[in-house]
C-alpha positions, 0 to 999 in steps of 0.5 A: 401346976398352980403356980404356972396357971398364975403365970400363963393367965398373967403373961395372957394380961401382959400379952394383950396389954403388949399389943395395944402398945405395938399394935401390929404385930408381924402375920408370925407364928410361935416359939417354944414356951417349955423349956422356955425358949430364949425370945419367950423368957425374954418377954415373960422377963420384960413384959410390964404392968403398963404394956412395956418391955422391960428385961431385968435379965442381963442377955435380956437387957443386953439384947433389947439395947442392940435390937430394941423390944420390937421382936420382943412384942413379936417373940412368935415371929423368929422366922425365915421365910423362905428356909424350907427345912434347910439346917448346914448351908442354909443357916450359917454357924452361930446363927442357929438361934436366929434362923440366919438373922432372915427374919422380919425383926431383928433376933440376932442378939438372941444367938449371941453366948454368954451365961446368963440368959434365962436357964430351965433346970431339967433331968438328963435321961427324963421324958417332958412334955414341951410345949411351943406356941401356936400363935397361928397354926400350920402343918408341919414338923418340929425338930428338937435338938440338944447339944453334944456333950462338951460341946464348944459353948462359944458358938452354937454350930450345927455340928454341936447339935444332936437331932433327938426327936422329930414331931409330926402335926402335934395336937394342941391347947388352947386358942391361937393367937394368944398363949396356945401352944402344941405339945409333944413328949421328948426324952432327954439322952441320959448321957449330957449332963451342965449346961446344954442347949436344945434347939427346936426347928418349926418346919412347916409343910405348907410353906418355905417358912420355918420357925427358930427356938433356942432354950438354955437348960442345966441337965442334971 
């Protein structure tokens, strides 16, 4: 716990420091902070001393060289707009992670697969708090989803894709605006086991807008 103390109050140094250098942040909303998702370790991995983003993680970097570190200082803002709820024929295959690449920045190169993005190690069958950020609040649903077992890792499609929990207006800690975040208890299938990916799908209910984190974990 202490160790994780130190790095939320270092990431809320480096948050603040990130939005002097890019002032404007987009009117955006979260994304899943545990298990970490892809946007948010991303920015944990780059974010610098100076304010500036720089991943050493290989997708990280990859991905900054396609789209540059804008949705980095937005990691909250992987959205689309006018999606209301819609999951197969709304967002096609391979574009899950990005919400359909319909966004107000360019979060394309975070569905991309391959195995190096930042993983978190988690056990098959466990019950885990996760935790998804509140950068500003609304009302709504959080879908998690994991992948099947042997599912086709070289793209992520809706059919691949199990919906294991579903969240209603969870409670939450901590200030928006900033690293506070909702949580909620989630149990794991017991049966998955290497490498998986869990999806979680922001639904708000006061709007079309919705919300797209994708976390790389190892169930053992």
């Amino acid at each position: 716990m202490r160790r994780v103390a130190a790095t939320l109050a270092a990431a809320t140094v480096a948050l603040g420091a990130g939005l002097l250098v890019n002032p404007t942040p987009a009117a955006a909303h979260g994304a899943t902070m545990f298990p970490g998702s892809r946007q948010y370790l991303c920015w944990e991995d780059g974010m610098q001393d100076d304010g500036q983003i720089s991943p050493t993680n290989p997708a990280c970097a990859a991905a900054v060289q396609q789209s540059g570190t804008t949705p980095l200082y937005n990691w909250f803002g992987n959205l689309n707009s006018q999606n209301n709820g819609g999951t197969v024929g709304s967002i096609p295959d391979g574009t899950i992670c990005s919400g359909g690449n319909q966004g107000p920045y360019d979060f394309s190169p975070y569905s991309d697969m391959r195995d190096d993005w930042p993983r978190t190690n988690l056990n098959a069958g466990q019950t885990y708090e996760f935790t998804h950020n509140n950068w500003a609040h609304h009302p709504g649903n959080f879908d998690v989803y994991v992948t099947q077992q042997g599912w086709d890792q070289s793209e992520l499609r809706w059919a691949d894709l199990e919906l294991i929990h579903t969240e209603w207006d969870p409670p939450q800690q901590g200030d928006t605006g900033g690293l506070g975040y909702y949580y909620w208890d989630v149990t794991l299938p017991a049966d998955r086991s290497g490498y998986h990916m869990i999806f979680v799908h922001w639904v708000r209910s006061d709007s079309p807008e919705d919300f797209f984190s994708c976390s790389d974990v190892v169930l053992s």
